[in-house]
FIVEXTOR-253094 format. One line per 8 residues: number of its first residue (from 1); their letters; for each residue x, y, z of C-alpha. Coordinates in steps of 0.05 Angstrom, whole numbers, plus 32768, in hexadecimal, padded with zeros to 4 digits. Each point is the difference from the previous one (the first is absolute). Layout:
// residues N
NUM> a> X Y Z ~ ...
***
This chain:
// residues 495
1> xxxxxxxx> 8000 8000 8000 ~ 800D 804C 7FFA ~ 7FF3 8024 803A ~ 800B 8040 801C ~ 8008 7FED 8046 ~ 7FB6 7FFB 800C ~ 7FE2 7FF2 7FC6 ~ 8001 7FC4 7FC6
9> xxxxxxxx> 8004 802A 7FCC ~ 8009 7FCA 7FC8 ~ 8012 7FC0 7FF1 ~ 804B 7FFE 7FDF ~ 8003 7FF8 7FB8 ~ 7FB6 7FE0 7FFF ~ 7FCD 8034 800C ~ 7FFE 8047 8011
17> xxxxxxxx> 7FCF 8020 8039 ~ 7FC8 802B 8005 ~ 8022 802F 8028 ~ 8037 8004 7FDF ~ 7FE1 8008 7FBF ~ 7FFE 8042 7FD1 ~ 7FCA 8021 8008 ~ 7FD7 8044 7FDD
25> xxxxxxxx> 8019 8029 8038 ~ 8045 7FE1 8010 ~ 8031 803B 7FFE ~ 803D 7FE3 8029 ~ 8017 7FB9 7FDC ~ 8038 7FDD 8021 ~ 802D 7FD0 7FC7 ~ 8023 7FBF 8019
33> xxxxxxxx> 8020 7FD5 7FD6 ~ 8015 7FB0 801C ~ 8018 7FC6 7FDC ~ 7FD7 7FC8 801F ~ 8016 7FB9 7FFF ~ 7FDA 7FD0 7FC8 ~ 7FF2 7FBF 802A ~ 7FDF 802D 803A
41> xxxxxxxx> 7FDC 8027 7FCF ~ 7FDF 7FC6 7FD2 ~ 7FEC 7FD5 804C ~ 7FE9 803A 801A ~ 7FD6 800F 7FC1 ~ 7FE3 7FB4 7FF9 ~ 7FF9 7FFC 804F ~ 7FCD 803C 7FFC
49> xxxxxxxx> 7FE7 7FFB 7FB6 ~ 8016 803C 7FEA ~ 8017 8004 7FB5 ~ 800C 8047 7FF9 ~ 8037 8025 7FCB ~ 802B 8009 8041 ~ 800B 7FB5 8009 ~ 8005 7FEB 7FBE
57> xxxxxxxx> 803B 802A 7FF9 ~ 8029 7FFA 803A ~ 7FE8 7FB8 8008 ~ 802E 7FFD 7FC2 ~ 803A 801C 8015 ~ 8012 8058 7FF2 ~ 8047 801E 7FFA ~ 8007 8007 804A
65> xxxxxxxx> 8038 8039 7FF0 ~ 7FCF 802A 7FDF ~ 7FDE 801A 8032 ~ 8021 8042 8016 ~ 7FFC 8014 7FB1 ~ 7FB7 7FE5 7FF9 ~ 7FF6 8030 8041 ~ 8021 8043 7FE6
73> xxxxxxxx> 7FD9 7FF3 7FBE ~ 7FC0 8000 801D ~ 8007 803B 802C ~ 8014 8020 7FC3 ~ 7FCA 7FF2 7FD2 ~ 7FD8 8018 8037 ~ 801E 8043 8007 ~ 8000 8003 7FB6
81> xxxxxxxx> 7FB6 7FE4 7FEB ~ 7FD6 8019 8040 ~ 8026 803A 8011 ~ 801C 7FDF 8043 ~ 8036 8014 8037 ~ 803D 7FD6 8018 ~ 7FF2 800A 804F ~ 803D 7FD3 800D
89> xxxxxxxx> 8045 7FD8 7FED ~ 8002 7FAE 7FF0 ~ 8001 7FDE 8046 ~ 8026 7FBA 7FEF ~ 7FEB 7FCD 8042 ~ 8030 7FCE 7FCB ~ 803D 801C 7FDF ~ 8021 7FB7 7FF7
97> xxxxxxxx> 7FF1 7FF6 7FB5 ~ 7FF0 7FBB 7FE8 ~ 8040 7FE8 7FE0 ~ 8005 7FDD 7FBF ~ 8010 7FB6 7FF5 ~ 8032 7FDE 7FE0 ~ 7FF2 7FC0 7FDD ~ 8038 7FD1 7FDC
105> xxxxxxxx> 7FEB 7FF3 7FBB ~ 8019 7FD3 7FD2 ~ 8016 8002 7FA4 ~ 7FF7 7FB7 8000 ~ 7FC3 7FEC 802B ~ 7FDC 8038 7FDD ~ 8009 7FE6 7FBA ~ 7FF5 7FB9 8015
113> xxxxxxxx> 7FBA 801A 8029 ~ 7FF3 8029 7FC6 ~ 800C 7FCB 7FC4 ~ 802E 802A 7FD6 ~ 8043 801F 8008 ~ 7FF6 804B 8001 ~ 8041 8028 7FFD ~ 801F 801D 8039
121> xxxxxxxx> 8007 8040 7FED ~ 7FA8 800B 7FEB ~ 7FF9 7FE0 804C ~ 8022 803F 801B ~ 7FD1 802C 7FDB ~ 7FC5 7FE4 8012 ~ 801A 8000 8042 ~ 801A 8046 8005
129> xxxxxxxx> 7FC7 801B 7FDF ~ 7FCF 7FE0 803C ~ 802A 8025 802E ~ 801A 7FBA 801A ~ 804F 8018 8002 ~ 803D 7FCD 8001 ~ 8029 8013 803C ~ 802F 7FC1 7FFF
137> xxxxxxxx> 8013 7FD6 7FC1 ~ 8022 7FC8 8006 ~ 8001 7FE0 7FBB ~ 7FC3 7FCF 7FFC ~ 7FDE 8010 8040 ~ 7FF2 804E 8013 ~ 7FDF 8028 8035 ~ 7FC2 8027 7FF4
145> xxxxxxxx> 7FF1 803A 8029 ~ 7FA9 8001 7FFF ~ 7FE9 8040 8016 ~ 7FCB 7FF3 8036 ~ 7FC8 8021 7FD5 ~ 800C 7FBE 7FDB ~ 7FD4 7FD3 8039 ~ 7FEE 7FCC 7FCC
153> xxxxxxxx> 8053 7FF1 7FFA ~ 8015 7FD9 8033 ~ 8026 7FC4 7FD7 ~ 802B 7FF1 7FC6 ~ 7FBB 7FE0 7FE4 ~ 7FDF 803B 8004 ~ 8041 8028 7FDE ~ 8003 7FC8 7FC8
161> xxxxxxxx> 7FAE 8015 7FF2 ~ 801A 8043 8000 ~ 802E 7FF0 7FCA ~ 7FD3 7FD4 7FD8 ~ 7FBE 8031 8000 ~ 8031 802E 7FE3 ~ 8023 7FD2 7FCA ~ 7FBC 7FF3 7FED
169> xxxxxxxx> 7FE3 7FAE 8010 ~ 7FED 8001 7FB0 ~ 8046 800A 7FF7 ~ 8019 7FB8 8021 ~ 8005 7FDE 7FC5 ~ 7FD6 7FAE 7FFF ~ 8030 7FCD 8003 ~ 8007 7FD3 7FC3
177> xxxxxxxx> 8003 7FBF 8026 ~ 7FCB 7FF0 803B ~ 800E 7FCF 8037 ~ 7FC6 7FCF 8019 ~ 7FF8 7FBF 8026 ~ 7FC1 7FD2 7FEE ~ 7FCB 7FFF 8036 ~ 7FCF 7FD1 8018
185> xxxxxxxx> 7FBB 8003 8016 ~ 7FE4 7FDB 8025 ~ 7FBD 7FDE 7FDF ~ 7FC9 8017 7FF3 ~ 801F 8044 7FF2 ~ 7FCC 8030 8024 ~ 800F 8040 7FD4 ~ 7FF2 7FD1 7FC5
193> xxxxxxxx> 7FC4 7FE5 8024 ~ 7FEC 8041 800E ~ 8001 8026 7FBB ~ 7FD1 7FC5 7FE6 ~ 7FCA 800D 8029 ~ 8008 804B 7FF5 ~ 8007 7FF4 7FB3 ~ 7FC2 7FD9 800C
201> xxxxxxxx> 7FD8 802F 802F ~ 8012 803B 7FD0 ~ 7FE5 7FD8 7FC0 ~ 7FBB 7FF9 8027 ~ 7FF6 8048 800C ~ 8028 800F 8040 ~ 8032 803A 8010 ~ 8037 7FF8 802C
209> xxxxxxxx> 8007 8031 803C ~ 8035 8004 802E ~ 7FF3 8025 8046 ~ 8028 8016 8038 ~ 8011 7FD0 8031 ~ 7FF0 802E 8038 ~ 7FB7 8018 801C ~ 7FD9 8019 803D
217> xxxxxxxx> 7FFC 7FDF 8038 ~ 7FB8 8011 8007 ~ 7FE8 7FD6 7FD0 ~ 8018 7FC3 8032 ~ 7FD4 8022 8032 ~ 7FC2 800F 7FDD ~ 7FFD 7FCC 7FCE ~ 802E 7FCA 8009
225> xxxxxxxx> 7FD4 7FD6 8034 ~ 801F 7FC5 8017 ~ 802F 7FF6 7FC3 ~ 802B 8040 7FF1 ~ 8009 8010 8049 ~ 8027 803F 8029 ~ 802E 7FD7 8024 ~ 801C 7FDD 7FBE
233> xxxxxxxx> 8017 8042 7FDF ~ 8046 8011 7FF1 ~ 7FFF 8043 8017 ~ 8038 802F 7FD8 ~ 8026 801B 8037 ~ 8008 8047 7FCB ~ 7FB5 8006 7FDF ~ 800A 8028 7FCB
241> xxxxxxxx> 7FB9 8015 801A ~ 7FBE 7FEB 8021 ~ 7FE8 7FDD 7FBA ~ 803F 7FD9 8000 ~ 8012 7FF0 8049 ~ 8000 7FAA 7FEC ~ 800C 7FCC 7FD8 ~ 7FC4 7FDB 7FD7
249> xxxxxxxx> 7FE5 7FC7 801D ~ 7FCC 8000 7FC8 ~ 8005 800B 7FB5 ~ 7FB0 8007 8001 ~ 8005 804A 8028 ~ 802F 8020 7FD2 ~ 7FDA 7FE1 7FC7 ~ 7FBB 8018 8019
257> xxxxxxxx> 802B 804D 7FF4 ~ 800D 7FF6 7FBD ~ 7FB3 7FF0 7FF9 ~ 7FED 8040 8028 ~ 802D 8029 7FD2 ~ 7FE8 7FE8 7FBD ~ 7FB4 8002 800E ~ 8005 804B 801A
265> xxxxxxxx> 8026 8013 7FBE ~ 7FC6 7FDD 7FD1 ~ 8029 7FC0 7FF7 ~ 7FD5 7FC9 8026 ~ 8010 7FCB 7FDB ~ 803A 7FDB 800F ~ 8025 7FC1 7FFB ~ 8043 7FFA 802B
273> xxxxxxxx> 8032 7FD1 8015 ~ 8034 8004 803A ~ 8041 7FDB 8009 ~ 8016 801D 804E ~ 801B 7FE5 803F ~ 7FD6 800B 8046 ~ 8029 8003 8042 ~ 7FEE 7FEA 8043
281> xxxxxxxx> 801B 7FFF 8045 ~ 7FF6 7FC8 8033 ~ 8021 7FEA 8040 ~ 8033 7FCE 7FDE ~ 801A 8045 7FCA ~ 7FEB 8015 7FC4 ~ 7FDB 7FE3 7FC2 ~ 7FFA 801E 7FB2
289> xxxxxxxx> 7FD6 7FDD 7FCD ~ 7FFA 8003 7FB5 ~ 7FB5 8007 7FED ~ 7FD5 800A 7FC0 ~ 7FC6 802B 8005 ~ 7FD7 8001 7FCA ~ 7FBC 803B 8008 ~ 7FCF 8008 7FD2
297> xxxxxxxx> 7FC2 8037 7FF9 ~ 7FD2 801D 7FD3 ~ 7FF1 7FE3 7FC0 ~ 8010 7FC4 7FDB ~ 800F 801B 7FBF ~ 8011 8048 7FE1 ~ 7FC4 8021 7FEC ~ 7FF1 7FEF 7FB5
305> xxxxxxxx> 7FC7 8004 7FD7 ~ 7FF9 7FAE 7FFB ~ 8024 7FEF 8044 ~ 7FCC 7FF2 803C ~ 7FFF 802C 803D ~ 800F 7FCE 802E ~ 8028 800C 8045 ~ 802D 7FD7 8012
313> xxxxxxxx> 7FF3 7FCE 8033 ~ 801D 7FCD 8039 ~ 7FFB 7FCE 7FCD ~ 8033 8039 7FD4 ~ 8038 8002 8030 ~ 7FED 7FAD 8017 ~ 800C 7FEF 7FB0 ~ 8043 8028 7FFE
321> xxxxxxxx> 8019 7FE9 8041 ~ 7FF5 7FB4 7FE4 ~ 801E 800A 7FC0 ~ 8040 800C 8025 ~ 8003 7FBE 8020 ~ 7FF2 7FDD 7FBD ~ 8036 8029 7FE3 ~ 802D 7FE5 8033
329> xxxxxxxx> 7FE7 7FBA 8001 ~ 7FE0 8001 8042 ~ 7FB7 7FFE 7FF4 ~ 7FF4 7FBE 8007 ~ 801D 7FFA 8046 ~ 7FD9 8042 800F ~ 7FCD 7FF9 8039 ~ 7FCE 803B 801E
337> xxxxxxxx> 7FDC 800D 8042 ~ 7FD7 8035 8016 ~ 8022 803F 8014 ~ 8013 8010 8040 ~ 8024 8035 802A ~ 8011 802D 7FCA ~ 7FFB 8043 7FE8 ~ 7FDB 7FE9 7FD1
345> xxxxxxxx> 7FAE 7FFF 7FF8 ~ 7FEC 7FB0 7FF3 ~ 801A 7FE0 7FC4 ~ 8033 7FC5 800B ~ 8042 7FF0 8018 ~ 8030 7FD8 7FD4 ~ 8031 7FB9 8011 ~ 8033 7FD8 7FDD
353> xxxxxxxx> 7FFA 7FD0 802D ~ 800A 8011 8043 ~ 8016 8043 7FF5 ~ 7FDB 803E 7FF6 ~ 8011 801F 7FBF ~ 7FD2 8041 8002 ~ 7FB6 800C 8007 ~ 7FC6 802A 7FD0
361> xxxxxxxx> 7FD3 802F 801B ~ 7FE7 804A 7FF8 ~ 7FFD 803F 802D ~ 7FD8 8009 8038 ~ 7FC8 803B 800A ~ 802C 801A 802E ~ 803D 8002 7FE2 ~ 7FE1 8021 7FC0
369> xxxxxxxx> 7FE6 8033 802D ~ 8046 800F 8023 ~ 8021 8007 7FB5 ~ 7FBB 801E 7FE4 ~ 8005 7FD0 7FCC ~ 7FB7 7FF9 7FDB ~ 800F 7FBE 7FD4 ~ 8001 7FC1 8019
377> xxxxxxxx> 8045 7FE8 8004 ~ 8018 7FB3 7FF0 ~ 804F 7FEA 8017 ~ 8029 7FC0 8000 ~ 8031 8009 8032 ~ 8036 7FC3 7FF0 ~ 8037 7FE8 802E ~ 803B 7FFE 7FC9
385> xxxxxxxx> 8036 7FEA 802E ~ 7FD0 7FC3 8007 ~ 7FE7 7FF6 7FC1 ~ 804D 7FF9 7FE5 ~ 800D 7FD3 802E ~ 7FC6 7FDB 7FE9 ~ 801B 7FF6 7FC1 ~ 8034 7FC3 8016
393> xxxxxxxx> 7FBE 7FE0 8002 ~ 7FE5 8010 7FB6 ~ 801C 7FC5 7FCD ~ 7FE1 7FF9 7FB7 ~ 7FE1 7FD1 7FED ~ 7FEF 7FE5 7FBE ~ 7FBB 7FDE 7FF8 ~ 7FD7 7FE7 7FC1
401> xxxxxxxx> 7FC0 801B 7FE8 ~ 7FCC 7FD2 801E ~ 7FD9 7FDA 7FC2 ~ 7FBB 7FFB 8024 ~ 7FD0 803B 7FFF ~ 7FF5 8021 8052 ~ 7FBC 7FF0 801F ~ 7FDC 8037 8029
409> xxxxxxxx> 7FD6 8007 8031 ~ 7FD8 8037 802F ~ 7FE4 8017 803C ~ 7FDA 803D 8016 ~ 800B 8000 8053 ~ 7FE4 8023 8031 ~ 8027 8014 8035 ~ 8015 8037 8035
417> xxxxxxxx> 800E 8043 7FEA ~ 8045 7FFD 8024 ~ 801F 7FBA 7FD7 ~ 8030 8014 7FCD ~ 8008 7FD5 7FC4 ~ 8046 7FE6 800F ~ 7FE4 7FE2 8039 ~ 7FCE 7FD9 7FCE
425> xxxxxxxx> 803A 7FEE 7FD3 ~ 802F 7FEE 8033 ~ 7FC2 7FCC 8012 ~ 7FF6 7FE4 7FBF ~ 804E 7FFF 7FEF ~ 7FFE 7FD4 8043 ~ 7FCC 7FCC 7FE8 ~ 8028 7FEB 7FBB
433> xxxxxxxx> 8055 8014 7FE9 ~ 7FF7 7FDB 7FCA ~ 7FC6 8004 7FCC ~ 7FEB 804A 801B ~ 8029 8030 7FD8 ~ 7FDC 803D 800A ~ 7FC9 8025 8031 ~ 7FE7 8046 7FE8
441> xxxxxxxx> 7FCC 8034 8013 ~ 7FDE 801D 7FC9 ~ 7FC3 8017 8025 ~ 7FED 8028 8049 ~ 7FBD 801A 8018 ~ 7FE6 8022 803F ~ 7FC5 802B 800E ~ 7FB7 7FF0 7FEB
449> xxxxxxxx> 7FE1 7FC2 800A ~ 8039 7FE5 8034 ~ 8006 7FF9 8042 ~ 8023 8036 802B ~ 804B 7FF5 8005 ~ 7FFF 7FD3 7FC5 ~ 8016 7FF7 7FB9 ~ 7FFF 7FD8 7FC1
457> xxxxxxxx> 803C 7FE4 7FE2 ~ 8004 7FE0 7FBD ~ 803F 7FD1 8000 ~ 8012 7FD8 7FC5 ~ 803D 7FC3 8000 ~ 8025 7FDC 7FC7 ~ 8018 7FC1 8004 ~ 8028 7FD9 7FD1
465> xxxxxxxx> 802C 7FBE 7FF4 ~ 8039 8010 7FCF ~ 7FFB 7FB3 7FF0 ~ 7FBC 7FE7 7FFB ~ 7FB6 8020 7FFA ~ 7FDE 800D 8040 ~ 7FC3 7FD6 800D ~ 7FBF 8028 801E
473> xxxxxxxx> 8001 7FD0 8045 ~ 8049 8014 800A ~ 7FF1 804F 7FFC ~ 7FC3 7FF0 8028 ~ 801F 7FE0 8036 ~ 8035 803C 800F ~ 7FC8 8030 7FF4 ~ 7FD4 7FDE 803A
481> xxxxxxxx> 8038 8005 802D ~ 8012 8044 7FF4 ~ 7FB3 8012 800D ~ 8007 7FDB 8042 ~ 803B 8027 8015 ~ 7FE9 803F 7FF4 ~ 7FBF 7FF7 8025 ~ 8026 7FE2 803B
489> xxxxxxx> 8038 802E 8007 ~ 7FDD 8045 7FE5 ~ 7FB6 7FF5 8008 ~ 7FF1 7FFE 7FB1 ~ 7FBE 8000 7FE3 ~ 7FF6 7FE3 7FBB ~ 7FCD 8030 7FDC
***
C-alpha cells in the first residue's frame, strides 16, 4: 500500500484511490514516480482481481532507472500544458541505481541454437545496435553488458533470440537433408481411429466444434445433480475469471453454449460433434477422459422447396450414435438399458459388454430454461477412451449370404407407459440366439382409447436359417415363448 501515515492512499502499481485521485477542483498535485517489483505486482493484481493498465505494465517488468527522468518530464509537461508551478526539488528515498548485468555469450552455441553460421562481425551489430555492448571478448565466448531496461534478457538464450529476430528466422536457410527415426504406434492408432469417425460424422451433416476445456463452476451446482458434482471440480488455482474458474467435467454444458449462441443469432439449426477430454477429482487424484459429444437441434434437413420440415428427433442423434459402432465393428456386441443418473432426459445408455460405452438422451425443461434454449435438443454423449478400448474386441468376420428367404412375424403389445423397447428386445433376443436375427419397432401409440399410463407397441422379428427353409411350427414355437416372456416379466397384453 501507499500511505501517507494515516491513510491507504492506493494500492502499489495495481489501482489508484479515490482520494488520491484528480479531481475538477484539484489545484495542488503531488508526482511520485516508483519502480515496483513484477512478481509482487502481478500476485497482488490476481489475489484481488484487479486487471488495470497499472498492473499490466509493471507486472511486466519497466526500466527501473527511468524513473527520475519519467519524473522531471511529467512535472514539465505540466508546467508547460496546464500552466503549472514547480513548488519543489526531486526528493530521491533510493539513489542506488539498478545496475546492469553481464551475461557470457557464446559465437558457437549461437550458430548451433540458431541453425546457421552467421558471421561474427553482423553479430556485433545487431548486438551493438540493441544497446547490448561487449565489455569483455575473449575470442569465441564474450561478455555482454544488458542494460537493466532490458528485463526480458537475463540469458545467453534470450541474447541468441536477440540475434536471430534481427538476422531475420526467414533468413535460416532449410537444411537439404532431414534426420528421422521410424515410429510405432501402438494398434489401433486412435488419431487414425479418430479422423474416421469425424470423416464419417462430417459426411452425415455434422460440424466439428472444439470448446474450451474450462467452465463455471456453477453449472456443477445448479445443474449437475448427482453426476457433475462441486466437490469433483478441478478448480484453476489462477481463473482467468468467474466464467472460467474450472475444468469441464461435461462436454454437454459447453455444448448447450454453442446452442444458446447460434439460436439468438437466427441460426437454430445445428448439427455438431465434439472430440474433448472431461476432468475430475476424487480422493485417490485426478482423472481426464476422452469423450464424443454429438448435439443435435432444429431441423432435419435445410429448408428446400421439396425437403420435408421435419425436426430432428431422439431417434436423429440414436441413428448417428449407432452408425458409429457399426463403423467400428461393435454393433453387434452393443447392448442398451434404460438411462439412468445422467444429465441427460430418458433415452438409453449404451454397453459393449460390460462396459458402458455412452448413453442417448435429450435436454431437460430445466436445463433449456437455464440456457434459454427454445428447441428441443438430442445428444450422444460417448465414452471414447472406452469405446477404443473396445475395439481389441471387434474381429471381422466373413459370412455367406443365407440362400433361404427370412420369415416374419408380429405383435402389437400392450404394456406400461414406462417399458422401453430394449427391454422387449433384450426379452425376445433371450428366448432364441439362433434363428432370431432381428427385433424392430415400427409402430407406438398412446392416448385415446388406452388405458392411463399405457401404450401400444408394434414389434416385428425376423428369423432366418442360412441353411435350410424355416418351417411355420419352428417360428411358432419361439414366437409362443417370447409371448410368454413378455407377459411374465413385463405384464404384456396381446391386442
Amino acid at each position: 500500500m501507499i500511505t501517507n501515515g494515516k491513510d491507504n492512499l492506493c494500492i502499489a502499481g495495481v489501482l489508484g484511490g479515490a482520494d488520491s485521485g484528480i479531481k475538477d477542483d484539484t489545484t495542488d498535485v503531488f508526482l511520485e514516480a516508483a519502480y515496483f517489483n513484477p512478481v509482487c505486482i502481478r500476485k497482488t493484481a490476481k489475489m484481488h482481481g484487479l486487471n488495470t493498465d497499472a498492473s499490466f505494465r509493471f507486472e511486466r517488468g519497466v526500466d527501473p532507472n527511468i524513473t527520475d527522468y519519467a519524473l522531471k518530464r511529467a512535472a514539465l509537461l505540466i508546467q508547460e500544458v496546464a500552466g503549472g508551478t514547480i513548488a519543489m526539488d526531486v526528493v530521491d528515498t533510493n539513489s542506488k541505481p539498478v545496475e546492469n548485468k553481464n551475461v557470457e555469450f557464446s559465437y558457437t552455441r549461437c550458430n548451433k541454437l540458431i541453425g546457421t553460421d552467421i558471421r561474427k562481425q553482423m553479430v556485433n551489430d545487431i548486438l551493438s545496435n540493441l544497446d547490448l555492448i561487449i565489455v569483455s571478448d575473449k575470442g569465441d565466448t564474450v561478455i555482454v553488458d544488458v542494460p537493466a531496461y532490458r528485463v526480458d534478457v537475463t540469458r545467453e538464450a534470450d541474447i541468441i533470440e536477440e540475434v536471430l529476430r534481427i538476422y531475420g528466422f526467414n533468413n535460416v536457410p532449410v537444411p537439404q537433408k532431414l534426420n528421422s527415426s521410424i515410429s510405432h504406434f501402438a494398434k489401433p492408432d486412435v488419431e487414425k481411429v479418430q479422423n474416421v469417425i469425424s470423416e464419417m460424422l462430417v459426411g452425415m451433416g455434422c460440424i466439428e466444434a472444439l470448446n474450451n476445456s474450462l467452465t463455471k463452476s456453477e453449472y456443477s451446482k445448479k445443474l449437475g445433480g448427482d453426476v457433475v458434482m462441486p466437490e469433483r471440480n478441478v478448480e484453476m488455482l489462477n481463473p482467468l475469471s468467474q466464467d472460467l474458474d474450472v475444468m469441464r467435467q461435461s462436454l454437454i454444458f459447453n455444448a448447450l453454449e454453442m446452442i444458446e449462441h447460434n439460436q439468438n443469432r437466427q441460426n437454430p439449426d445445428l448439427k455438431l460433434f465434439e472430440f474433448g477430454k472431461t476432468y475430475h477429482k476424487f480422493d485417490s487424484g485426478y482423472k481426464e477422459n476422452r469423450r464424443l459429444l454429438i448435439v443435435l437441434s432444429g431441423s432435419k434437413e435445410q429448408e428446400n422447396w421439396n425437403s420435408n420440415k421435419d425436426n430432428v428427433s431422439y431417434y436423429t442423434v440414436k441413428g448417428t450414435a449407432l452408425n458409429i459402432f457399426k463403423r467400428l465393428g461393435l454393433s453387434g456386441m452393443l447392448k442398451e438399458k434404460a438411462i439412468k443418473g445422467s444429465l441427460l432426459q430418458d433415452g438409453v445408455q449404451l454397453y459393449v459388454l460390460k462396459n458402458k460405452v455412452g448413453e442417448i438422451g435429450w435436454t431437460s425443461a430445466k436445463m433449456k430454461k437455464h440456457f434459454g434454449i427454445k428447441n428441443d435438443v438430442f445428444i450422444a454423449d460417448l465414452d471414447w477412451d472406452m469405446i477404443i478400448d473396445s475395439l481389441k474386441f471387434s474381429k471381422i468376420k466373413f459370412t455367406e449370404l443365407p440362400k433361404t428367404f427370412a420369415v416374419r412375424r408380429d405383435f402389437s403389445l400392450l404394456l406400461d407407459a414406462k417399458v422401453n423397447f430394449s427391454e422387449i428386445e433384450e426379452i425376445a433376443r433371450g428366448c432364441d440366439k439362433k434363428l432370431l436375427k432381428e427385433v424392430g419397432l415400427f409402430d407406438v401409440y398412446e392416448g385415446k382409447n388406452l388405458e392411463t399410463g399405457k401404450k401400444s407397441y408394434a414389434v416385428s422379428f425376423k428369423f432366418q436359417d442360412a441353411e435350410q427353409t424355416l418351417k411355420d411350427s419352428q417360428v411358432d414355437a419361439i414366437m409362443e415363448k417370447i409371448r410368454t416372456s413378455l407377459e411374465s416379466k413385463l405384464g404384456a397384453q396381446l391386442r
